[in-house]
N, C-alpha and C positions, 0 to 999 in steps of 0.2 A: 819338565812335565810334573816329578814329584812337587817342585813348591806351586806349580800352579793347582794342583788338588789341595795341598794344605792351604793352601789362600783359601779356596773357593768354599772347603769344609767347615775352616774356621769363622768363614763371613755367611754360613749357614745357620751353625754354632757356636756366637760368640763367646757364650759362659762355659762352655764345656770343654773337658779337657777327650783326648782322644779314644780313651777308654770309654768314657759316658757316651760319645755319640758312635761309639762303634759296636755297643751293646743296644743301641737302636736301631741299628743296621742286619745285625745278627741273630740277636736274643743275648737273655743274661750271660746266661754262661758260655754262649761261645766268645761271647764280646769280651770276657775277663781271660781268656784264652788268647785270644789275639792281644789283650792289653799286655798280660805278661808276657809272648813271647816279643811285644815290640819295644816291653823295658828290655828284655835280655838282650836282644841285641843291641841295641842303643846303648848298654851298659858297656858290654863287650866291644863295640866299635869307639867308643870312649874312650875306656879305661885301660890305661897301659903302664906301665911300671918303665920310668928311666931311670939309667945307672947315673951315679955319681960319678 
């Protein structure tokens, strides 16, 4: 279900990244509100430190 919404978002908005169309969804500033917290997690479900 998640990549059938980014399918259909992105073929909505092909030049925009999800921050831009999600602050036309919103308003400014909630839309940079949800852009950063869906860098942080994105960041966090990335980035991980393995041992050597």
């Amino acid at each position: 279900m998640t990549v059938y919404i980014a399918y259909k978002l992105h073929k909505l908005y092909p030049k925009q990244t999800v921050i831009q169309f999600s602050e036309q969804f919103i308003g400014r500033f909630a839309g940079k509100i949800l852009g950063f917290l869906y860098l942080f997690f994105y960041i966090q479900g990335t980035g991980h430190i393995t041992k050597a």
